[in-house]
Structure formats: C-alpha cells, structure tokens
C-alpha positions as CSV (number, residue, x, y, z in Angstrom):
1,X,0.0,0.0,0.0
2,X,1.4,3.5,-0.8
3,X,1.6,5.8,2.3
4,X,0.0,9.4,1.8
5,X,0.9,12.4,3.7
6,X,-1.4,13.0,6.4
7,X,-2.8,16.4,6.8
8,X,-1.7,18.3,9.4
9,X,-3.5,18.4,12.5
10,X,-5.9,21.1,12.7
11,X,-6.9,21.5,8.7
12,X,-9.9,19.7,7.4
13,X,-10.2,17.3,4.3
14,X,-12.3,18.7,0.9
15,X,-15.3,17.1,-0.9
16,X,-16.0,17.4,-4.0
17,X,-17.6,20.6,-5.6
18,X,-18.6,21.6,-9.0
19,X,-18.9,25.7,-10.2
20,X,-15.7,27.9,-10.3
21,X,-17.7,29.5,-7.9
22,X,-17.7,26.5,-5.7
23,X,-14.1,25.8,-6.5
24,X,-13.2,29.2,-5.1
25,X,-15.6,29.2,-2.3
26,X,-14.1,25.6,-1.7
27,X,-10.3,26.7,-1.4
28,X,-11.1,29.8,0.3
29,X,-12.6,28.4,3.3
30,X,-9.7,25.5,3.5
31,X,-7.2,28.7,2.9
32,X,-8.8,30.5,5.7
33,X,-8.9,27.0,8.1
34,X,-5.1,26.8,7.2
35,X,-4.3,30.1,7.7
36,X,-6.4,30.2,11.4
37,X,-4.9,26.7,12.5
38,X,-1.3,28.6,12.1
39,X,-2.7,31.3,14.2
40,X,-4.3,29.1,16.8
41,X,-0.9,27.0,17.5
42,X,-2.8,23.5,15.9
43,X,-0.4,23.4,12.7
44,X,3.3,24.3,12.3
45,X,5.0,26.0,9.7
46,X,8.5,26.9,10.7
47,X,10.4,29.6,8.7
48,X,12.5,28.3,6.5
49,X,16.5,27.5,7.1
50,X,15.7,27.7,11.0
51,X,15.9,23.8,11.2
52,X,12.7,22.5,10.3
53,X,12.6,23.5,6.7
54,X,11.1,19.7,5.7
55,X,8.9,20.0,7.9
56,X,7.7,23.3,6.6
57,X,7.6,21.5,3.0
58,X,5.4,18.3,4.6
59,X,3.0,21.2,5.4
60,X,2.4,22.6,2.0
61,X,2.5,18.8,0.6
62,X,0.2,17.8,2.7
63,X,-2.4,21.0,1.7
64,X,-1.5,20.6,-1.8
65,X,-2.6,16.4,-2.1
66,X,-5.6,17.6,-0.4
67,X,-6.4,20.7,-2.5
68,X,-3.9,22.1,-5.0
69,X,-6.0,25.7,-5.1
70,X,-5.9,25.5,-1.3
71,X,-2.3,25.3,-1.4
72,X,-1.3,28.0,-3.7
73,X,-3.4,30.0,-1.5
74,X,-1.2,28.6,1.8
75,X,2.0,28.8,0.1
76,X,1.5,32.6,-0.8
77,X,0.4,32.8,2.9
78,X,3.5,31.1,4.6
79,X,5.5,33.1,1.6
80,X,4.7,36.5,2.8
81,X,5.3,35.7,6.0
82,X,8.5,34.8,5.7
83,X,9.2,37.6,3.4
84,X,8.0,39.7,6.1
85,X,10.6,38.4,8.5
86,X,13.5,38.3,6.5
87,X,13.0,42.5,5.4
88,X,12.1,43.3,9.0
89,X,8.6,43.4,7.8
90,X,5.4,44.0,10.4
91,X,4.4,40.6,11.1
92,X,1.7,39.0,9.9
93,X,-1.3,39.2,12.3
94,X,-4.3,37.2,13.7
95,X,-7.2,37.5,11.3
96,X,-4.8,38.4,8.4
97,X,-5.0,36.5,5.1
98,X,-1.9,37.6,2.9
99,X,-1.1,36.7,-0.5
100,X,2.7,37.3,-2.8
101,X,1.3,39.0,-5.9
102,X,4.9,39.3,-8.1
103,X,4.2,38.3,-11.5
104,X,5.8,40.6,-13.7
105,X,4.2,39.4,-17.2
106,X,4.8,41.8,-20.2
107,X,2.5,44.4,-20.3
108,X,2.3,47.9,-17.7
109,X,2.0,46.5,-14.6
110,X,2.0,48.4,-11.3
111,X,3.7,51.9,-10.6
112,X,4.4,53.1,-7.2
113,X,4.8,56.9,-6.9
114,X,5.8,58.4,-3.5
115,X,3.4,61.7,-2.4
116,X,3.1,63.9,0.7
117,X,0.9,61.0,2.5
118,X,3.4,57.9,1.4
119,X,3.4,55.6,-1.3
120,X,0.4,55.1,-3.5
121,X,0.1,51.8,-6.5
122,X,-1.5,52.7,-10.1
123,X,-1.9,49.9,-12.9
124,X,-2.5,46.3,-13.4
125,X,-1.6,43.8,-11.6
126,X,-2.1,40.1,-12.9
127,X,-2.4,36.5,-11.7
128,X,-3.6,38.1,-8.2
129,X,-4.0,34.3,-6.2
130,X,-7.2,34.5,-3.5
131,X,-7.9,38.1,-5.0
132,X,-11.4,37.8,-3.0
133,X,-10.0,35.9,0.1
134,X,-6.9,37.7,0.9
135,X,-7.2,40.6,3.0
136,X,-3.2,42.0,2.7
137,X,-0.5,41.1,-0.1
138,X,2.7,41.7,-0.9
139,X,2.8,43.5,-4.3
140,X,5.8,44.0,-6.5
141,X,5.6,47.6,-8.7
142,X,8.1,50.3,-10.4
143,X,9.0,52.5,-8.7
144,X,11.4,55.3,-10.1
145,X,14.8,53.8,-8.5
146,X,13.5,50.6,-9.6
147,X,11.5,47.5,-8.7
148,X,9.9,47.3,-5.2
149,X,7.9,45.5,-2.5
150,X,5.1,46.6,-1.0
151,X,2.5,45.8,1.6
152,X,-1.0,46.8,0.6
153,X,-4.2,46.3,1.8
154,X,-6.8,44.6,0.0
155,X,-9.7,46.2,1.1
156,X,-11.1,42.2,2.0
157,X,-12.7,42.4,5.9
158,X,-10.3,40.8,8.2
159,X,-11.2,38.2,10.6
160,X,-13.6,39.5,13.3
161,X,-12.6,38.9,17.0
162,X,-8.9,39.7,16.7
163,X,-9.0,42.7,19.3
164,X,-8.1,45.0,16.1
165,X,-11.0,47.7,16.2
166,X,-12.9,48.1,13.2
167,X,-11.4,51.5,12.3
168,X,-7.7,49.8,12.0
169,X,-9.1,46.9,9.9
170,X,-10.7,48.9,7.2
171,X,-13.4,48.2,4.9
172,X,-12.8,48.0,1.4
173,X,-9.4,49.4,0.7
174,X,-9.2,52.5,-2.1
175,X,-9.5,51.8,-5.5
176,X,-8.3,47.8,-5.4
177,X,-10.5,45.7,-7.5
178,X,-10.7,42.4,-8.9
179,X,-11.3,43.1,-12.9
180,X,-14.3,40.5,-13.7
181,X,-13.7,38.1,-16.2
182,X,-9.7,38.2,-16.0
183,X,-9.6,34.5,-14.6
184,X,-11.3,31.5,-16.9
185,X,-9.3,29.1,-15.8
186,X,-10.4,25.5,-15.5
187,X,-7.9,24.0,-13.6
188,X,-6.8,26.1,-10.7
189,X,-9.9,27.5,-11.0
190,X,-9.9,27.8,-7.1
191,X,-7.1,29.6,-6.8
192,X,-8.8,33.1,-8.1
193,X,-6.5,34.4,-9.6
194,X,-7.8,37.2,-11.7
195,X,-6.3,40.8,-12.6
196,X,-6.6,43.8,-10.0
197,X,-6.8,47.3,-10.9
198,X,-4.8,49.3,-8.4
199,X,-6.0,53.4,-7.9
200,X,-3.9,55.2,-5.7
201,X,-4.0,51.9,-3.0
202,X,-1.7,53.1,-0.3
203,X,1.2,50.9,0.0
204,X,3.8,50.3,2.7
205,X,7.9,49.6,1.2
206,X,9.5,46.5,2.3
207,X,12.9,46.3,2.0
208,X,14.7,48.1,-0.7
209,X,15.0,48.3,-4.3
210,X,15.1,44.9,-5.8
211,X,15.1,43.8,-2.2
212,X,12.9,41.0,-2.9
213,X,14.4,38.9,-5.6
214,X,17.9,39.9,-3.8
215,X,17.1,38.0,-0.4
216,X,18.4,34.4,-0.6
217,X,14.5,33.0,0.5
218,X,13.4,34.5,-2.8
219,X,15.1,30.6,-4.0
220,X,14.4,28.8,-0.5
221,X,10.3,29.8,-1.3
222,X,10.7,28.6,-5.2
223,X,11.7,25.3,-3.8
224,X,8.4,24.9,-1.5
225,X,6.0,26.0,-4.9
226,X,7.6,22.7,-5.9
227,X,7.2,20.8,-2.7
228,X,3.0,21.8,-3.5
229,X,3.7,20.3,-7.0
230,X,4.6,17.2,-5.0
231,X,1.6,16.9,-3.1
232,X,-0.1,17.5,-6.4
233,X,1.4,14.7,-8.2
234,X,0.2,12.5,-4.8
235,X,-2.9,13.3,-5.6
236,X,-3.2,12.5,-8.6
237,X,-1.7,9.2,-8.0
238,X,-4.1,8.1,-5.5
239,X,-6.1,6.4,-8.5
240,X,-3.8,4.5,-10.2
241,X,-2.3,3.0,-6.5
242,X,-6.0,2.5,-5.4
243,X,-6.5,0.0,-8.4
244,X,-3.3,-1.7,-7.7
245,X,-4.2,-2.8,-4.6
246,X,-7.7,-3.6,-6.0
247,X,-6.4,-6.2,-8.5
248,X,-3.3,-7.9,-9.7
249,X,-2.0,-6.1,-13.1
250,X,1.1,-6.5,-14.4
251,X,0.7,-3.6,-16.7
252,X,-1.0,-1.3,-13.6
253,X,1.4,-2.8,-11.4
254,X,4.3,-0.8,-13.9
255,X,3.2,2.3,-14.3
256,X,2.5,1.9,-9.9
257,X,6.0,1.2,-9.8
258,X,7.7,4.0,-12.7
259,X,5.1,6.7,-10.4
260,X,6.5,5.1,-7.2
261,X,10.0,5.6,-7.7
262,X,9.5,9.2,-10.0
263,X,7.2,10.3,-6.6
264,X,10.4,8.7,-4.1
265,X,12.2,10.8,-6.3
266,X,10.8,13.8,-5.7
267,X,10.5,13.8,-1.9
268,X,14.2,13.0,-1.7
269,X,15.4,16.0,-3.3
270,X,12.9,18.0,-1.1
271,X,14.0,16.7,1.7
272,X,17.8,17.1,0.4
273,X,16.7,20.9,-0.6
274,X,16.1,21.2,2.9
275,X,18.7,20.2,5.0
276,X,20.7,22.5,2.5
277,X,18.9,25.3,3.3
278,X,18.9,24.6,6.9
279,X,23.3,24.4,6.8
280,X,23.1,27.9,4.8
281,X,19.9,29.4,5.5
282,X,22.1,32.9,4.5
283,X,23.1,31.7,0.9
284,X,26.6,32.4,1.9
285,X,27.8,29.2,-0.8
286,X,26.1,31.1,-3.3
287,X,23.8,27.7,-4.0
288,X,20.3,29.0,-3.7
289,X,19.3,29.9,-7.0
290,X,21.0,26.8,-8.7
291,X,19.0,24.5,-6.1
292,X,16.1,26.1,-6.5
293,X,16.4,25.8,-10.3
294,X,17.4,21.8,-10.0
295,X,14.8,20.9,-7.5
296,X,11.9,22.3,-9.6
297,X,12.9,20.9,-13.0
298,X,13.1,17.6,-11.2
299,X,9.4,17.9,-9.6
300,X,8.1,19.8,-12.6
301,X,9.2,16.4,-14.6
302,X,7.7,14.5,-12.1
303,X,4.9,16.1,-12.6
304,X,4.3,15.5,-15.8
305,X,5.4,11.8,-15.8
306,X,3.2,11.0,-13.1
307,X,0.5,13.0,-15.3
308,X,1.4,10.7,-18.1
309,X,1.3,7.2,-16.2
310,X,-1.5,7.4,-14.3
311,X,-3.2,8.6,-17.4
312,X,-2.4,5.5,-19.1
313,X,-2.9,3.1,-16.5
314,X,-6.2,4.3,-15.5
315,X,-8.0,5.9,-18.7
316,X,-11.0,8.1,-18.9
317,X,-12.7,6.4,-16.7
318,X,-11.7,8.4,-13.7
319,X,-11.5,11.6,-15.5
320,X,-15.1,11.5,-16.4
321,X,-16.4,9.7,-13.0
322,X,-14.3,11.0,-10.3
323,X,-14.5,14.7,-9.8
324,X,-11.6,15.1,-7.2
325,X,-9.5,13.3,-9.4
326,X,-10.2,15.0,-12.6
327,X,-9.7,18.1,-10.7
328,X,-6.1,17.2,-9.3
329,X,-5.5,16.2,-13.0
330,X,-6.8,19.7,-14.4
331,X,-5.3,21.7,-11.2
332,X,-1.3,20.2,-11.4
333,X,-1.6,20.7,-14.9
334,X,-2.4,24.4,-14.7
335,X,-0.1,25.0,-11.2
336,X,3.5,23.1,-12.6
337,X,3.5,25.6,-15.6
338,X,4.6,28.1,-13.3
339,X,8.1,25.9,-14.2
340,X,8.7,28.0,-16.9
341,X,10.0,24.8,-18.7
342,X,12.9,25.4,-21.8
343,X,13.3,28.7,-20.3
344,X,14.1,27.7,-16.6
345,X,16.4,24.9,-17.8
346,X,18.5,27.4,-19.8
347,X,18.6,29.2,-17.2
348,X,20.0,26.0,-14.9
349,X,22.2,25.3,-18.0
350,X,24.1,28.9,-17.9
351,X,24.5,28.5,-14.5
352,X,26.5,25.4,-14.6
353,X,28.3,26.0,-17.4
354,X,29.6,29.6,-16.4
355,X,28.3,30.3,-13.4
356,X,26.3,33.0,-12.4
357,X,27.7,36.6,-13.8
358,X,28.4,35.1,-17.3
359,X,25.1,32.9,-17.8
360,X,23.0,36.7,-17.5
C-alpha cells in the first residue's frame, strides 16, 4: 500500500464541488482554516533554514494532495510571512490573510509613486492568487529607483474577533478591484487568480530596491512552490495505487512502480533541498538559486510523468467519474506551468556552465 501524507493536525479534508464558484468558495474556506490553525498553534509552519525547513515543506505537501487551489493559497500565505521576517517586515497578524502578488508578465504592470501622505500603487496587476479571500499582499511595482515591494491592503474584511477595532481593519481598501472576467481558468480555477486594478491603494515599502528577488529566501520559497507540486502529483496518483491494490496487473502494477520511484524521487530531493537550506539558511555558498532551479525541474518532470502514467494506467474512466480526481488532474496541470519549462532549464544550464555573472 502506498503511504499518503497525512494532513496536518488542525486542517480539514475537501469534498467534491462543482462551479468555479464552488471551486473558489471551496479553497477559500480550507485557505482561511489553514491560515487560522497557524494562528491558533494547531499546525506548524517553521520559517524556512531555522531547522525545520522539511517539515515546513510536509506542510504545504500535505495542503496541496488535499487541494492544489488551497495550497497556492497557503503557500503565498506562509510566503509572505517569511518575506516579512526576512525584510524586517510588520508581522503578519491574527485575522490576516496575505497573499505574494509578483508576477511581472509583459504588459504595464504596477507603478508606485511616492506623495506627501506615502506611497500610493496605479496599474494592473495580474495572476492576483485568492484576490477575493486575501485581506493584505505583498505586491511588486516600479518604482522610479526601480523594482519594489510593498505591503497593501486589499480592502477584503479581516477576521472579526482579533482585538483589532474596526477602524484599524478597514473596509474595502481604495480603489483595489478584482477586474471581472480576467480568470477562466479550469484548472486552478480555485485559486482566483484574476487581474486587480490598483487606484492610488496606499502601499507600505518592504525592504529596498530589488530587495525582494535579492534576499536568498526569494530561492528557499521557489523550492516549497515545488514541494505543492509534489503533493499535487500524490494526488493525482491516488487512483492508479487504489486500483493496484484492488487487482493484480502486471501492466498497472508498472506504471505503480515507474510513479513510485518518480514520486520517491521527488521527496528525496525536497527533503535534500532542505537540509541544505537549513546548513546555509544565509546563501553564503552562493547555491540558492541553482538549487532552487534543479529541485523544480526535477518535480516539474515529475509532474508530468506522473501525469502521463496514471493517465495511461487508468484511462477516462476516472476523468469523467471522479470529480476530485479530474480536478487534481486539471489543477497540477495548470499550477506546474509556473516551471517555466525550456526557459528555466537554460537558465539552470548557464549557471553550470559559467556560473552566475556570465550565464545573465
């Protein structure tokens, strides 16, 4: 029997759902369970390179073989606050839902201008993960020494009962909207991602210029997107080792084994990842960015083979007839891309070769 990750204490399992609107509802609420259970003391998270950095991966696989969309939402939530802590950030506070929104796609993106009354956000901001869930986020924008972090709220209600009075909360934050229609996605549907339009939101700097791709756990967080990728992969295995131990196949019984030793794979590099960044939590070797890039072309490849076997073994069957799996299919499918595939492996490919001032 193949062992699954068992869900951290604290975090309820999902059922089955059908609408985008469901799918979002669905993650939302297991994003906000997460995200309370960290608050409450009932699940763990530890930073990572303090010690426990597998651990802290085990957490987001866990999330992600239960809920892929749930994940993304946990990851960008244990993201910013570990951001947070390593600019000397405010910490991240009871009743607080906080996404990473940093995707830089071509296009005209955010500007941050600096005024009497502080920094204000103008533009478009896309790919905007738990855009109605979230109540703060990190938000990368261009600024006119450069590219910068900022804190903004979202204008989303935080939790009630935190001892925060209502006045400090907020109610919906200036001019930062969800543009409708900006997310059709079938697979990660959950994650609501859509565009936000940003009008003069008032924004908080963290850290400096380019302080944000500069701080070694810009890699350490890349390598626990791909430990969610993992958990991904788990789930969608779950079929094809559920019909193994239904029935004696020799063909099943091959693609249980090639997905057995491609997921064993996979959670020894993690785990390897890890106690790296545990032994140089600083990046003083230099080795972050070139770990990061190996460790995610090895999941991302997992990934896709798992994809591909379980597919075979198992045909349409559970595609059209089991809605969780079809949606772990449709979900890893959609999440993995953020590998950016050739791209990333040229990138891994420079840096081996020549290291990492010649390969820019």
């Amino acid at each position: 029997m193949h062992d699954a990750i068992p869900l951290p204490t604290g975090v309820e399992t999902s059922d089955g759902g059908g609408s985008t609107t469901l799918a979002v509802r669905r993650a939302a609420d297991r994003f906000s369970r997460f995200v309370d259970a960290l608050a409450a003391g009932t699940v763990e998270a530890p930073l990572p390179g303090g010690g426990r950095t597998s651990a802290r991966f085990d957490v987001l696989s866990a999330v992600a073989e239960d809920d892929l969309c749930a994940a993304r939402l946990a990851e960008g939530h244990l993201d910013a606050v570990a951001i947070l802590a390593e600019l000397d950030g405010d910490p991240v506070a009871p009743g607080q839902y906080w996404g990473v929104w940093a995707a830089e796609p071509p296009g005209s993106g955010l500007t941050a201008t600096r005024g009497p009354d502080g920094w204000v956000l103008n533009g478009l901001k896309q790919y905007c993960s738990g855009a109605h869930s979230c109540t703060h986020a990190l938000v990368t924008a261009t600024a006119e020494d450069g590219r910068r972090l900022f804190a903004v709220r979202t204008g989303v209600p935080e939790a009630t009962g935190t001892g925060v009075p209502e006045a400090e909360t907020g109610g919906r934050g200036p001019g930062c909207a969800p543009v409708p229609g900006t997310w059709r996605a079938i697979g990660m549907a959950g994650s609501d991602s859509p565009d936000i339009r940003f009008t003069d939101v008032p924004a908080t700097p963290v850290g400096g210029v380019e302080a944000y791709l500069r701080r070694p756990g810009f890699h350490h967080g890349g390598v626990g997107v791909a430990a969610c990728w993992y958990g991904g992969a788990r789930a969608v295995a779950r079929v094809l080792f559920t019909r193994a131990e239904q029935r004696a196949d020799p063909f099943t019984d091959a693609h249980a084994g090639a997905v057995d030793l491609r997921l064993y794979t996979s959670g020894t590099v993690l785990r390897r990842a890890a106690e790296e960044i545990d032994l140089d939590p600083l990046d003083k070797a230099g080795a972050a960015g070139l770990r990061a890039l190996r460790v995610r072309a090895v999941v991302a490849e997992v990934c896709s083979e798992v994809l591909d076997h379980v597919g075979r073994a198992t045909g349409a069957g559970p595609l059209c007839h089991d809605e969780r799996h079809a949606r772990a299919v449709a979900d890893l499918g959609v999440y993995v891309r953020q590998h950016h595939a050739e791209r990333d492996l040229a990138a891994l490919g420079g840096l081996v070769a020549r290291g990492p001032e010649e390969s820019r």
